[in-house]
ROVOBA-521946 format. One line per field, with one value per residue (C-alpha): y, x, z; residue in three letters; chain. Coordinates in Angstrom, 1 decimal. Layout:
north	c(Y,...)
east	c(X,...)
up	c(Z,...)
tormi	c(ALA,...)
milo	c(A,...)
***
This chain:
north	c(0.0,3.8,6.4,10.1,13.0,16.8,19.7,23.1,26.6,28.5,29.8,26.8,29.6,29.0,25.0,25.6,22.5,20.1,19.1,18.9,16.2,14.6,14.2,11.0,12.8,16.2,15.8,19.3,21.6,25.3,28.1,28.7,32.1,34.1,32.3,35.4,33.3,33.7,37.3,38.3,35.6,37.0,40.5,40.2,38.8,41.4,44.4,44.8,42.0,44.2,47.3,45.4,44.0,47.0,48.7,45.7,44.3,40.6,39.7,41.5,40.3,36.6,37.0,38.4,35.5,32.8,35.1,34.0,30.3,30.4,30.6,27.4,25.8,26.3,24.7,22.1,21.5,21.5,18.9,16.6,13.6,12.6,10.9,11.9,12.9,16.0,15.8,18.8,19.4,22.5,24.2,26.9,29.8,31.9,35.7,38.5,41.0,45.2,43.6,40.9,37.0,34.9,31.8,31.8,28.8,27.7,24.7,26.0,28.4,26.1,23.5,26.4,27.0,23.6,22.8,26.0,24.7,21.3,19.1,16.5,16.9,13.5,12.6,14.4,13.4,14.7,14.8,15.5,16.4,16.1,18.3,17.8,21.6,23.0,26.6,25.5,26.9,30.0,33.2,33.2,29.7,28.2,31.5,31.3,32.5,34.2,30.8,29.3,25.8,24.5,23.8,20.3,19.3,20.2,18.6,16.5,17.8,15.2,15.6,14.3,15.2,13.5,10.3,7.3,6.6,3.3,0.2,-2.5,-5.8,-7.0,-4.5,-5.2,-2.1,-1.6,-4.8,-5.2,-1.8,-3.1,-1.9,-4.8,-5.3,-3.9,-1.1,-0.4,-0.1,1.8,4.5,5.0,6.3,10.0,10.3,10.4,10.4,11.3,13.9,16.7,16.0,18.7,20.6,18.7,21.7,22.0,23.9,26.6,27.6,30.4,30.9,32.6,29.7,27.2,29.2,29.4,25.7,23.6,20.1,17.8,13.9,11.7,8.9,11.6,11.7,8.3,6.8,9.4,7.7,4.2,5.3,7.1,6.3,3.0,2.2,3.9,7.4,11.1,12.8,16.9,19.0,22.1,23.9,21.1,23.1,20.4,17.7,15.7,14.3,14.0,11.5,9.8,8.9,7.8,5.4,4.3,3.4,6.8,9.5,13.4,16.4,19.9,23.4,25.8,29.4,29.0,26.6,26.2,24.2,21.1,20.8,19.2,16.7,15.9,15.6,12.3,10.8,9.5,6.2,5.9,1.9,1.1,3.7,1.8,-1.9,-0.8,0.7,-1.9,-4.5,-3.0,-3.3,-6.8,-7.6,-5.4,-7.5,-10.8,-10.0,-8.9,-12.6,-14.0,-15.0,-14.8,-18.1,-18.7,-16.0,-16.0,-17.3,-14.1,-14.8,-13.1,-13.9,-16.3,-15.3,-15.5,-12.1,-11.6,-10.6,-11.9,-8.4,-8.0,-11.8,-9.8,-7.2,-6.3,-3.7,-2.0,-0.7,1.6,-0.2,3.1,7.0,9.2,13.2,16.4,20.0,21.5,24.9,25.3,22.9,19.3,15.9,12.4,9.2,6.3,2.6,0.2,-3.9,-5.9,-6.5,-9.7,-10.2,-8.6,-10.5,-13.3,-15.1,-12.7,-9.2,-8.2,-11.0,-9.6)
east	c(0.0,1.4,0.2,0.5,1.1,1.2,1.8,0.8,2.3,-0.8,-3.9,-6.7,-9.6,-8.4,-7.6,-7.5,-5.3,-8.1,-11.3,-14.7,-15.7,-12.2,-11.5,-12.5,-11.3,-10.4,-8.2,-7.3,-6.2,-7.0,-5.2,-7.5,-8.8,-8.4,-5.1,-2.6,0.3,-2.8,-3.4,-0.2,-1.3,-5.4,-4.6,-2.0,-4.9,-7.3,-6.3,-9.9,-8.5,-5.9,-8.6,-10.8,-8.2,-6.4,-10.0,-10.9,-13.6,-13.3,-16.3,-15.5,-12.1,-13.5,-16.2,-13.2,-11.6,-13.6,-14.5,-11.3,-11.9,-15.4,-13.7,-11.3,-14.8,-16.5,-14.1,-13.8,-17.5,-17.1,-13.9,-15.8,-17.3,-20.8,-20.4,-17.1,-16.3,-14.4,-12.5,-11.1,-8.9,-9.9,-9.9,-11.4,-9.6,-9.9,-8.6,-8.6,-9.5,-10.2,-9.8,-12.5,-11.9,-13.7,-13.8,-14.3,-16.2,-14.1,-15.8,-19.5,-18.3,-17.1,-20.2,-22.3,-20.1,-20.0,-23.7,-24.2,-22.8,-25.1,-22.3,-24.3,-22.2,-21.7,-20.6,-17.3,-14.4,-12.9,-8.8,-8.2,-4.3,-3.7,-0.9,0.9,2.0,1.4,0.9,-2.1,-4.6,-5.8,-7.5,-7.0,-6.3,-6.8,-9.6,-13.1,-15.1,-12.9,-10.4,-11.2,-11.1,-8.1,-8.9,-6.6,-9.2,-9.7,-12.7,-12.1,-15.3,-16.7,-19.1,-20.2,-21.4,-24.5,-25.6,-23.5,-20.7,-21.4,-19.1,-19.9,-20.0,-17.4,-15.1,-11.9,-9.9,-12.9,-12.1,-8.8,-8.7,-11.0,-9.7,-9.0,-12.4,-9.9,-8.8,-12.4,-13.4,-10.5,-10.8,-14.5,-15.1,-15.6,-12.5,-9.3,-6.5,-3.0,-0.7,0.4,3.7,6.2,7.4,9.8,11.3,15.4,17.1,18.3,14.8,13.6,11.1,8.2,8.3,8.2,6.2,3.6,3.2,0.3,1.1,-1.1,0.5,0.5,-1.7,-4.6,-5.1,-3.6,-6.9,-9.0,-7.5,-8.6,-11.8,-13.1,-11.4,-9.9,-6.7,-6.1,-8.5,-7.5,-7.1,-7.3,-5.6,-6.0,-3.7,-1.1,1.7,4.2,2.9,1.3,-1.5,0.2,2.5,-0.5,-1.9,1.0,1.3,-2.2,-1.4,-4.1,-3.3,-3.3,-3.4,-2.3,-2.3,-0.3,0.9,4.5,6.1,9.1,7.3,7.3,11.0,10.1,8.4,11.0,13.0,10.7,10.7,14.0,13.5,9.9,9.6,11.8,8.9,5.7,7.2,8.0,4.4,2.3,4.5,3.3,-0.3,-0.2,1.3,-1.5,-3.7,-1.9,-2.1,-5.6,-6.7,-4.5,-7.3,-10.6,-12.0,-13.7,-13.2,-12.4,-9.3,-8.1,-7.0,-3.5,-2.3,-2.1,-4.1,-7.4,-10.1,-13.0,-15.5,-16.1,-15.1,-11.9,-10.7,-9.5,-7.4,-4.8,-2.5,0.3,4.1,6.0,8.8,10.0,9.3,10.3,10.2,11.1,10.3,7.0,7.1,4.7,5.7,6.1,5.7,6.0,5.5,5.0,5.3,3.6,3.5,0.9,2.7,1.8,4.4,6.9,6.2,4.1,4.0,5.8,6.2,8.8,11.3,10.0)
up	c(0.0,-0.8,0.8,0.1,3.1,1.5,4.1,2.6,4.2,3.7,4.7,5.8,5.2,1.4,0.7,-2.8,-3.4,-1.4,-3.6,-2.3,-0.5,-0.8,2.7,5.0,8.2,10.0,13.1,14.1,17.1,16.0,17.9,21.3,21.1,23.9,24.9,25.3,23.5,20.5,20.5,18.2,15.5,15.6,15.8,12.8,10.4,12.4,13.9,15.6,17.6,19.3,19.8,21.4,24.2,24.2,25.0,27.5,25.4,26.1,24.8,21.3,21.1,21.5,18.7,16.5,17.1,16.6,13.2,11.7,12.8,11.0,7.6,8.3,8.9,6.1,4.2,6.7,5.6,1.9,1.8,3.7,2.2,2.9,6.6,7.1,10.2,11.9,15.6,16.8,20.0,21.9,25.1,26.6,28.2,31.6,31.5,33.2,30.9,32.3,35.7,35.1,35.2,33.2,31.4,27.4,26.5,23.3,22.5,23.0,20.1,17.6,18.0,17.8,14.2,13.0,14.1,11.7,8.8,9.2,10.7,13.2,17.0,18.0,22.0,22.8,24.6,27.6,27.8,31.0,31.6,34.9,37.1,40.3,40.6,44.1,42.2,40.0,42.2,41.0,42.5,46.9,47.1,50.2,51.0,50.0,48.0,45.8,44.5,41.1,40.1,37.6,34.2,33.9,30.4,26.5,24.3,21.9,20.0,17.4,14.4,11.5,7.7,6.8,7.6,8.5,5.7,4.0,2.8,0.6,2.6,3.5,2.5,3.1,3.8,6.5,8.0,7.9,9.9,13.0,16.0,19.1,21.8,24.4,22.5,21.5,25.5,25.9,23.0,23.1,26.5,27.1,29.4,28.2,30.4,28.8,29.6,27.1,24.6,24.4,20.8,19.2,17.7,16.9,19.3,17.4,16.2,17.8,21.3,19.7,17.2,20.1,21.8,18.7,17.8,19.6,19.4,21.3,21.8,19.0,20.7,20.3,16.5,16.3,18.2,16.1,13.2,13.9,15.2,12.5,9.1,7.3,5.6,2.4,3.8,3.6,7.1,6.9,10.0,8.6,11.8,11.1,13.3,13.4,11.7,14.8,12.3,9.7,11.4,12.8,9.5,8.6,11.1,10.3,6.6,5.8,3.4,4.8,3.8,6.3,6.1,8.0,7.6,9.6,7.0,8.8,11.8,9.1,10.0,12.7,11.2,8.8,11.9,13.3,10.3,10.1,11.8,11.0,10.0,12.7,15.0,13.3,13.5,17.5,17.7,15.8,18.2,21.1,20.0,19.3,22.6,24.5,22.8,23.3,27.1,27.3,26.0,28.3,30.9,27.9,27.2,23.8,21.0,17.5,15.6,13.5,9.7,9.5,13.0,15.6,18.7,19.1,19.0,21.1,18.1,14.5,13.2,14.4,12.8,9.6,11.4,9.4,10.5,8.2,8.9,7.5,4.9,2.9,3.5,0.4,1.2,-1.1,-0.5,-2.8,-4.2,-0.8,1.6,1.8,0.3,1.3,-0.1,1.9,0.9,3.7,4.0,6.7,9.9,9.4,6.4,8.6,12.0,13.7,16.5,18.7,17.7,19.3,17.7,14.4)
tormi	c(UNK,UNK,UNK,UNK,UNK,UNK,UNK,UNK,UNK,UNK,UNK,UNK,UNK,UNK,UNK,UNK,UNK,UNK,UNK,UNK,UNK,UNK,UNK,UNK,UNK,UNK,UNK,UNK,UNK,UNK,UNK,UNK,UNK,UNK,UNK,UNK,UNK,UNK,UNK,UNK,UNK,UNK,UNK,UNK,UNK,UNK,UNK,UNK,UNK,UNK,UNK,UNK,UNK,UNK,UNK,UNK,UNK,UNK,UNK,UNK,UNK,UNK,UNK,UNK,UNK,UNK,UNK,UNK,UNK,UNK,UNK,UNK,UNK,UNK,UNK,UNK,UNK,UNK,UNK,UNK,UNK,UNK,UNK,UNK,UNK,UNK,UNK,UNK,UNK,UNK,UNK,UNK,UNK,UNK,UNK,UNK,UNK,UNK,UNK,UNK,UNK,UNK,UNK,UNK,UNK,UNK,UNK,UNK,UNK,UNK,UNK,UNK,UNK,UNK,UNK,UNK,UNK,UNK,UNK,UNK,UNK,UNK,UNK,UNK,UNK,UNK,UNK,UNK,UNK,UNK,UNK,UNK,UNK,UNK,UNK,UNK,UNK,UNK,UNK,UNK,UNK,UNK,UNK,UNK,UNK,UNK,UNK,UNK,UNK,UNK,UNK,UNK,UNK,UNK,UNK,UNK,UNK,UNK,UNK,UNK,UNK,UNK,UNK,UNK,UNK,UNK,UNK,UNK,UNK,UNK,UNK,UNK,UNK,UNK,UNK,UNK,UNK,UNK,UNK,UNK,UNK,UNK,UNK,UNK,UNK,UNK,UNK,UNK,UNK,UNK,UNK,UNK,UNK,UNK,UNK,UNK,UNK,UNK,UNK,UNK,UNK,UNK,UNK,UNK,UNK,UNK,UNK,UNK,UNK,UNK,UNK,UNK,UNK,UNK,UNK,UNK,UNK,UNK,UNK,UNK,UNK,UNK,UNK,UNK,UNK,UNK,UNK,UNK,UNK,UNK,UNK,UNK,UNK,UNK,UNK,UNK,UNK,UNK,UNK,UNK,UNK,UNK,UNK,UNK,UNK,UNK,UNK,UNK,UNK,UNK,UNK,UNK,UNK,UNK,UNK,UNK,UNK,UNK,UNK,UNK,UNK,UNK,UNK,UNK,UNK,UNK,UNK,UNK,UNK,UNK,UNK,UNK,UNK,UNK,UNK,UNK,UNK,UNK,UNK,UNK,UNK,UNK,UNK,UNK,UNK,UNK,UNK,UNK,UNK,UNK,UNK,UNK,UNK,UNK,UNK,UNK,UNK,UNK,UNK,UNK,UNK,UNK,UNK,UNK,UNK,UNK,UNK,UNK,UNK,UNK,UNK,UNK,UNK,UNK,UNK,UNK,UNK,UNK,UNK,UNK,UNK,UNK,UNK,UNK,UNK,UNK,UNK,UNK,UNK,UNK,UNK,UNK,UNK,UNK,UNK,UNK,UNK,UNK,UNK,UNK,UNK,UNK,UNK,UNK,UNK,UNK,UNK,UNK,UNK,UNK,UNK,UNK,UNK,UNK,UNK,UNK)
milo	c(A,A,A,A,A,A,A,A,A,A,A,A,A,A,A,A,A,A,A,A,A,A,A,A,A,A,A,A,A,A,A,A,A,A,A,A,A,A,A,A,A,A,A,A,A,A,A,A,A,A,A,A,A,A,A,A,A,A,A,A,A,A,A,A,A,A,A,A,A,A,A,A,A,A,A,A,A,A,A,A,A,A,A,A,A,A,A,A,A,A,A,A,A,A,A,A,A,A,A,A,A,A,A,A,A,A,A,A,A,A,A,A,A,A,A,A,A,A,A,A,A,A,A,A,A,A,A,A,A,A,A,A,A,A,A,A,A,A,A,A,A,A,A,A,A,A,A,A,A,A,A,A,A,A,A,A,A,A,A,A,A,A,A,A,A,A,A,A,A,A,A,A,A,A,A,A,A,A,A,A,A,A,A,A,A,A,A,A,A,A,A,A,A,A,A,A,A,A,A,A,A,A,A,A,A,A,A,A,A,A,A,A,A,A,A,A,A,A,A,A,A,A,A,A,A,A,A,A,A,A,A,A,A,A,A,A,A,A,A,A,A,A,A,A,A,A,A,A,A,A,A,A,A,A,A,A,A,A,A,A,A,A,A,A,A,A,A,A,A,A,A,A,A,A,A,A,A,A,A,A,A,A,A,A,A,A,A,A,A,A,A,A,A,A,A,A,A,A,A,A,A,A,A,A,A,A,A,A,A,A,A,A,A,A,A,A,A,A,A,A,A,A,A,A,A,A,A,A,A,A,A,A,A,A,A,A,A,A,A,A,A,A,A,A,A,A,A,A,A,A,A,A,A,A,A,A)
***
Protein backbone atom coordinates (compact mmCIF):
# COMPACT_ATOMS: atom_id res chain seq x y z
CA UNK A 1 0.00 0.00 0.00
CA UNK A 2 1.38 3.79 -0.82
CA UNK A 3 0.20 6.39 0.81
CA UNK A 4 0.49 10.07 0.07
CA UNK A 5 1.08 13.02 3.05
CA UNK A 6 1.16 16.78 1.54
CA UNK A 7 1.81 19.68 4.07
CA UNK A 8 0.85 23.11 2.58
CA UNK A 9 2.32 26.63 4.18
CA UNK A 10 -0.80 28.52 3.68
CA UNK A 11 -3.91 29.75 4.66
CA UNK A 12 -6.66 26.85 5.84
CA UNK A 13 -9.64 29.65 5.17
CA UNK A 14 -8.38 29.05 1.43
CA UNK A 15 -7.63 25.04 0.69
CA UNK A 16 -7.47 25.62 -2.77
CA UNK A 17 -5.26 22.51 -3.42
CA UNK A 18 -8.06 20.14 -1.42
CA UNK A 19 -11.28 19.07 -3.57
CA UNK A 20 -14.73 18.85 -2.31
CA UNK A 21 -15.74 16.17 -0.49
CA UNK A 22 -12.18 14.65 -0.80
CA UNK A 23 -11.53 14.15 2.69
CA UNK A 24 -12.51 11.04 4.98
CA UNK A 25 -11.34 12.80 8.18
CA UNK A 26 -10.41 16.23 9.95
CA UNK A 27 -8.24 15.75 13.11
CA UNK A 28 -7.30 19.26 14.05
CA UNK A 29 -6.22 21.64 17.10
CA UNK A 30 -7.00 25.33 16.02
CA UNK A 31 -5.25 28.07 17.95
CA UNK A 32 -7.50 28.68 21.25
CA UNK A 33 -8.80 32.10 21.12
CA UNK A 34 -8.43 34.14 23.95
CA UNK A 35 -5.10 32.27 24.89
CA UNK A 36 -2.60 35.40 25.34
CA UNK A 37 0.28 33.33 23.53
CA UNK A 38 -2.81 33.74 20.46
CA UNK A 39 -3.36 37.33 20.52
CA UNK A 40 -0.18 38.25 18.21
CA UNK A 41 -1.30 35.56 15.46
CA UNK A 42 -5.40 36.96 15.65
CA UNK A 43 -4.63 40.47 15.84
CA UNK A 44 -2.03 40.25 12.83
CA UNK A 45 -4.95 38.82 10.43
CA UNK A 46 -7.31 41.36 12.39
CA UNK A 47 -6.29 44.40 13.86
CA UNK A 48 -9.89 44.78 15.63
CA UNK A 49 -8.48 42.00 17.62
CA UNK A 50 -5.93 44.17 19.29
CA UNK A 51 -8.64 47.29 19.77
CA UNK A 52 -10.83 45.36 21.41
CA UNK A 53 -8.20 43.99 24.20
CA UNK A 54 -6.39 47.04 24.22
CA UNK A 55 -9.98 48.69 24.99
CA UNK A 56 -10.92 45.69 27.48
CA UNK A 57 -13.65 44.28 25.44
CA UNK A 58 -13.28 40.64 26.07
CA UNK A 59 -16.25 39.69 24.77
CA UNK A 60 -15.47 41.45 21.33
CA UNK A 61 -12.14 40.34 21.10
CA UNK A 62 -13.51 36.58 21.46
CA UNK A 63 -16.24 37.02 18.73
CA UNK A 64 -13.25 38.42 16.48
CA UNK A 65 -11.61 35.54 17.10
CA UNK A 66 -13.59 32.85 16.57
CA UNK A 67 -14.46 35.10 13.19
CA UNK A 68 -11.28 34.04 11.74
CA UNK A 69 -11.93 30.27 12.84
CA UNK A 70 -15.36 30.36 10.96
CA UNK A 71 -13.69 30.61 7.55
CA UNK A 72 -11.30 27.40 8.25
CA UNK A 73 -14.78 25.79 8.92
CA UNK A 74 -16.53 26.32 6.09
CA UNK A 75 -14.10 24.67 4.18
CA UNK A 76 -13.78 22.11 6.72
CA UNK A 77 -17.46 21.45 5.57
CA UNK A 78 -17.05 21.47 1.89
CA UNK A 79 -13.91 18.86 1.83
CA UNK A 80 -15.82 16.59 3.68
CA UNK A 81 -17.27 13.60 2.21
CA UNK A 82 -20.77 12.57 2.92
CA UNK A 83 -20.39 10.90 6.55
CA UNK A 84 -17.14 11.93 7.07
CA UNK A 85 -16.26 12.91 10.23
CA UNK A 86 -14.42 16.02 11.87
CA UNK A 87 -12.54 15.83 15.58
CA UNK A 88 -11.05 18.81 16.84
CA UNK A 89 -8.95 19.43 20.04
CA UNK A 90 -9.94 22.49 21.87
CA UNK A 91 -9.90 24.24 25.09
CA UNK A 92 -11.44 26.89 26.58
CA UNK A 93 -9.59 29.81 28.18
CA UNK A 94 -9.91 31.90 31.56
CA UNK A 95 -8.63 35.68 31.54
CA UNK A 96 -8.55 38.52 33.21
CA UNK A 97 -9.51 41.04 30.90
CA UNK A 98 -10.23 45.17 32.32
CA UNK A 99 -9.76 43.56 35.68
CA UNK A 100 -12.52 40.88 35.13
CA UNK A 101 -11.86 37.00 35.23
CA UNK A 102 -13.75 34.95 33.20
CA UNK A 103 -13.79 31.83 31.44
CA UNK A 104 -14.31 31.77 27.36
CA UNK A 105 -16.18 28.78 26.54
CA UNK A 106 -14.06 27.74 23.30
CA UNK A 107 -15.79 24.68 22.50
CA UNK A 108 -19.47 26.04 23.02
CA UNK A 109 -18.33 28.35 20.07
CA UNK A 110 -17.08 26.06 17.63
CA UNK A 111 -20.19 23.51 17.96
CA UNK A 112 -22.30 26.36 17.79
CA UNK A 113 -20.12 27.00 14.16
CA UNK A 114 -19.99 23.57 12.95
CA UNK A 115 -23.67 22.83 14.12
CA UNK A 116 -24.25 26.03 11.68
CA UNK A 117 -22.76 24.71 8.80
CA UNK A 118 -25.11 21.31 9.18
CA UNK A 119 -22.35 19.12 10.67
CA UNK A 120 -24.32 16.48 13.24
CA UNK A 121 -22.24 16.86 17.04
CA UNK A 122 -21.74 13.52 18.01
CA UNK A 123 -20.58 12.62 21.95
CA UNK A 124 -17.34 14.35 22.78
CA UNK A 125 -14.37 13.43 24.59
CA UNK A 126 -12.89 14.67 27.62
CA UNK A 127 -8.83 14.78 27.76
CA UNK A 128 -8.18 15.51 30.98
CA UNK A 129 -4.29 16.44 31.57
CA UNK A 130 -3.71 16.12 34.93
CA UNK A 131 -0.93 18.32 37.12
CA UNK A 132 0.88 17.81 40.34
CA UNK A 133 2.03 21.60 40.59
CA UNK A 134 1.43 22.99 44.13
CA UNK A 135 0.94 26.65 42.20
CA UNK A 136 -2.09 25.46 39.98
CA UNK A 137 -4.58 26.89 42.19
CA UNK A 138 -5.79 29.99 40.99
CA UNK A 139 -7.48 33.17 42.49
CA UNK A 140 -6.97 33.16 46.90
CA UNK A 141 -6.27 29.73 47.14
CA UNK A 142 -6.80 28.19 50.21
CA UNK A 143 -9.62 31.55 50.99
CA UNK A 144 -13.08 31.35 49.98
CA UNK A 145 -15.05 32.47 47.98
CA UNK A 146 -12.92 34.17 45.77
CA UNK A 147 -10.42 30.84 44.55
CA UNK A 148 -11.16 29.31 41.12
CA UNK A 149 -11.10 25.75 40.12
CA UNK A 150 -8.11 24.50 37.56
CA UNK A 151 -8.87 23.83 34.23
CA UNK A 152 -6.58 20.25 33.89
CA UNK A 153 -9.24 19.26 30.43
CA UNK A 154 -9.68 20.21 26.52
CA UNK A 155 -12.68 18.63 24.29
CA UNK A 156 -12.10 16.51 21.90
CA UNK A 157 -15.30 17.80 19.96
CA UNK A 158 -16.72 15.17 17.40
CA UNK A 159 -19.13 15.63 14.39
CA UNK A 160 -20.22 14.29 11.49
CA UNK A 161 -21.40 15.19 7.75
CA UNK A 162 -24.46 13.54 6.85
CA UNK A 163 -25.56 10.28 7.63
CA UNK A 164 -23.54 7.34 8.49
CA UNK A 165 -20.70 6.62 5.72
CA UNK A 166 -21.41 3.33 3.97
CA UNK A 167 -19.12 0.19 2.80
CA UNK A 168 -19.86 -2.49 0.56
CA UNK A 169 -20.01 -5.77 2.57
CA UNK A 170 -17.38 -7.05 3.49
CA UNK A 171 -15.11 -4.47 2.50
CA UNK A 172 -11.85 -5.23 3.13
CA UNK A 173 -9.91 -2.09 3.80
CA UNK A 174 -12.86 -1.63 6.45
CA UNK A 175 -12.13 -4.82 7.96
CA UNK A 176 -8.79 -5.21 7.90
CA UNK A 177 -8.74 -1.84 9.91
CA UNK A 178 -10.95 -3.15 12.97
CA UNK A 179 -9.66 -1.89 16.03
CA UNK A 180 -9.02 -4.84 19.12
CA UNK A 181 -12.37 -5.27 21.77
CA UNK A 182 -9.94 -3.86 24.38
CA UNK A 183 -8.84 -1.07 22.47
CA UNK A 184 -12.42 -0.37 21.49
CA UNK A 185 -13.41 -0.07 25.50
CA UNK A 186 -10.54 1.78 25.88
CA UNK A 187 -10.76 4.50 22.99
CA UNK A 188 -14.48 4.97 23.10
CA UNK A 189 -15.08 6.27 26.47
CA UNK A 190 -15.64 9.98 27.05
CA UNK A 191 -12.46 10.33 29.40
CA UNK A 192 -9.34 10.41 28.21
CA UNK A 193 -6.45 10.36 30.39
CA UNK A 194 -3.05 11.29 28.82
CA UNK A 195 -0.66 13.88 29.63
CA UNK A 196 0.37 16.66 27.05
CA UNK A 197 3.68 16.02 24.64
CA UNK A 198 6.19 18.66 24.38
CA UNK A 199 7.43 20.62 20.79
CA UNK A 200 9.78 18.72 19.16
CA UNK A 201 11.25 21.74 17.74
CA UNK A 202 15.37 21.96 16.92
CA UNK A 203 17.07 23.86 19.27
CA UNK A 204 18.25 26.57 17.41
CA UNK A 205 14.81 27.63 16.17
CA UNK A 206 13.55 30.38 17.77
CA UNK A 207 11.09 30.94 21.26
CA UNK A 208 8.16 32.60 19.67
CA UNK A 209 8.35 29.66 17.22
CA UNK A 210 8.23 27.25 20.06
CA UNK A 211 6.25 29.15 21.78
CA UNK A 212 3.62 29.44 18.72
CA UNK A 213 3.23 25.73 17.81
CA UNK A 214 0.31 23.58 19.64
CA UNK A 215 1.14 20.12 19.40
CA UNK A 216 -1.14 17.84 21.28
CA UNK A 217 0.52 13.94 21.83
CA UNK A 218 0.52 11.72 19.02
CA UNK A 219 -1.67 8.90 20.68
CA UNK A 220 -4.64 11.58 20.29
CA UNK A 221 -5.08 11.65 16.46
CA UNK A 222 -3.65 8.31 16.28
CA UNK A 223 -6.89 6.77 18.16
CA UNK A 224 -9.04 9.44 16.12
CA UNK A 225 -7.49 7.73 13.19
CA UNK A 226 -8.56 4.16 13.94
CA UNK A 227 -11.80 5.28 15.17
CA UNK A 228 -13.15 7.11 12.49
CA UNK A 229 -11.43 6.30 9.11
CA UNK A 230 -9.92 3.00 7.27
CA UNK A 231 -6.65 2.24 5.58
CA UNK A 232 -6.09 3.94 2.43
CA UNK A 233 -8.52 7.37 3.84
CA UNK A 234 -7.52 11.06 3.60
CA UNK A 235 -7.07 12.84 7.08
CA UNK A 236 -7.31 16.92 6.92
CA UNK A 237 -5.62 19.01 10.05
CA UNK A 238 -6.01 22.08 8.62
CA UNK A 239 -3.70 23.85 11.82
CA UNK A 240 -1.14 21.10 11.06
CA UNK A 241 1.69 23.08 13.34
CA UNK A 242 4.20 20.36 13.41
CA UNK A 243 2.88 17.69 11.70
CA UNK A 244 1.30 15.67 14.83
CA UNK A 245 -1.46 14.34 12.26
CA UNK A 246 0.21 13.99 9.66
CA UNK A 247 2.50 11.49 11.38
CA UNK A 248 -0.52 9.77 12.75
CA UNK A 249 -1.94 8.90 9.47
CA UNK A 250 0.96 7.84 8.60
CA UNK A 251 1.26 5.35 11.06
CA UNK A 252 -2.24 4.30 10.28
CA UNK A 253 -1.45 3.43 6.57
CA UNK A 254 -4.06 6.84 5.77
CA UNK A 255 -3.27 9.55 3.36
CA UNK A 256 -3.31 13.40 4.79
CA UNK A 257 -3.37 16.45 3.76
CA UNK A 258 -2.34 19.91 6.29
CA UNK A 259 -2.29 23.39 6.09
CA UNK A 260 -0.27 25.81 8.03
CA UNK A 261 0.89 29.44 7.62
CA UNK A 262 4.46 29.02 9.59
CA UNK A 263 6.13 26.55 6.96
CA UNK A 264 9.09 26.21 8.84
CA UNK A 265 7.27 24.17 11.78
CA UNK A 266 7.32 21.08 9.09
CA UNK A 267 11.03 20.83 10.01
CA UNK A 268 10.14 19.23 12.66
CA UNK A 269 8.36 16.67 11.24
CA UNK A 270 11.01 15.88 8.77
CA UNK A 271 12.97 15.60 11.92
CA UNK A 272 10.71 12.26 13.28
CA UNK A 273 10.66 10.75 10.27
CA UNK A 274 14.04 9.49 10.12
CA UNK A 275 13.53 6.23 11.78
CA UNK A 276 9.95 5.86 11.00
CA UNK A 277 9.64 1.93 10.01
CA UNK A 278 11.80 1.06 12.66
CA UNK A 279 8.95 3.67 15.04
CA UNK A 280 5.67 1.82 13.31
CA UNK A 281 7.22 -1.91 13.53
CA UNK A 282 8.02 -0.83 17.54
CA UNK A 283 4.36 0.68 17.68
CA UNK A 284 2.34 -1.91 15.84
CA UNK A 285 4.50 -4.51 18.17
CA UNK A 286 3.29 -3.02 21.09
CA UNK A 287 -0.32 -3.34 19.97
CA UNK A 288 -0.23 -6.75 19.32
CA UNK A 289 1.26 -7.61 22.56
CA UNK A 290 -1.51 -5.36 24.52
CA UNK A 291 -3.67 -7.51 22.81
CA UNK A 292 -1.92 -10.84 23.29
CA UNK A 293 -2.07 -10.02 27.13
CA UNK A 294 -5.63 -8.86 27.33
CA UNK A 295 -6.66 -12.56 26.02
CA UNK A 296 -4.54 -13.96 28.30
CA UNK A 297 -7.32 -15.02 30.87
CA UNK A 298 -10.56 -14.76 27.94
CA UNK A 299 -11.99 -18.06 27.16
CA UNK A 300 -13.66 -18.71 23.79
CA UNK A 301 -13.22 -16.00 20.95
CA UNK A 302 -12.42 -16.01 17.52
CA UNK A 303 -9.26 -17.27 15.56
CA UNK A 304 -8.07 -14.15 13.52
CA UNK A 305 -7.00 -14.80 9.69
CA UNK A 306 -3.53 -13.14 9.53
CA UNK A 307 -2.34 -13.88 12.96
CA UNK A 308 -2.10 -16.32 15.56
CA UNK A 309 -4.11 -15.35 18.67
CA UNK A 310 -7.41 -15.47 19.10
CA UNK A 311 -10.11 -12.07 19.04
CA UNK A 312 -13.03 -11.59 21.06
CA UNK A 313 -15.55 -10.61 18.15
CA UNK A 314 -16.06 -11.85 14.54
CA UNK A 315 -15.14 -8.43 13.24
CA UNK A 316 -11.87 -8.01 14.37
CA UNK A 317 -10.69 -11.80 12.83
CA UNK A 318 -9.47 -9.81 9.60
CA UNK A 319 -7.41 -7.16 11.41
CA UNK A 320 -4.82 -6.32 9.42
CA UNK A 321 -2.50 -3.69 10.47
CA UNK A 322 0.30 -2.01 8.17
CA UNK A 323 4.14 -0.66 8.91
CA UNK A 324 5.98 1.64 7.46
CA UNK A 325 8.83 -0.18 4.88
CA UNK A 326 9.95 3.14 2.86
CA UNK A 327 9.32 6.99 3.49
CA UNK A 328 10.28 9.16 0.43
CA UNK A 329 10.16 13.25 1.18
CA UNK A 330 11.05 16.42 -1.13
CA UNK A 331 10.34 19.96 -0.50
CA UNK A 332 7.01 21.52 -2.82
CA UNK A 333 7.06 24.90 -4.19
CA UNK A 334 4.69 25.32 -0.78
CA UNK A 335 5.72 22.92 1.56
CA UNK A 336 6.10 19.33 1.80
CA UNK A 337 5.69 15.87 0.35
CA UNK A 338 6.04 12.44 1.34
CA UNK A 339 5.53 9.16 -0.06
CA UNK A 340 5.00 6.33 1.95
CA UNK A 341 5.27 2.56 0.89
CA UNK A 342 3.60 0.25 3.71
CA UNK A 343 3.48 -3.88 3.96
CA UNK A 344 0.86 -5.88 6.69
CA UNK A 345 2.71 -6.53 9.89
CA UNK A 346 1.78 -9.70 9.39
CA UNK A 347 4.43 -10.23 6.44
CA UNK A 348 6.93 -8.64 8.57
CA UNK A 349 6.24 -10.52 12.04
CA UNK A 350 4.05 -13.34 13.69
CA UNK A 351 3.96 -15.06 16.48
CA UNK A 352 5.78 -12.70 18.70
CA UNK A 353 6.20 -9.16 17.74
CA UNK A 354 8.76 -8.24 19.33
CA UNK A 355 11.31 -11.05 17.70
CA UNK A 356 10.00 -9.64 14.36
Amino acid sequence: MRTTHVLHAGDAAEMNAVDDESVHLVVTSPPYPMIELWDDLFASRDPDVRAALDAGDGDAAFDLMHAQLDAVWDEVERVLAPGGMACINVGDATRSVDGTFQQYPNHVRIIDALRSRGLTPLPDVLWRKPTNSHTKFMGSGTLPPNAYVTLEHEYVLIFRKGGTRSFPPGDDQRYESAFFWEERNRWFSDLWELRGEGQALDAGGSDDRRDRSAAFPLEIPLRLIRMFSVHGDRVLDPFAGTGTTALAAMHAARNSVGYDLDADLFAALDDRLTDLPAASRRQVASRLDRHRTAMVDRDGGYEAEHYDFRVVTKRERRIRPYVVEAVTERSTADGRRYVLDHVPADEEFNGDPAEG
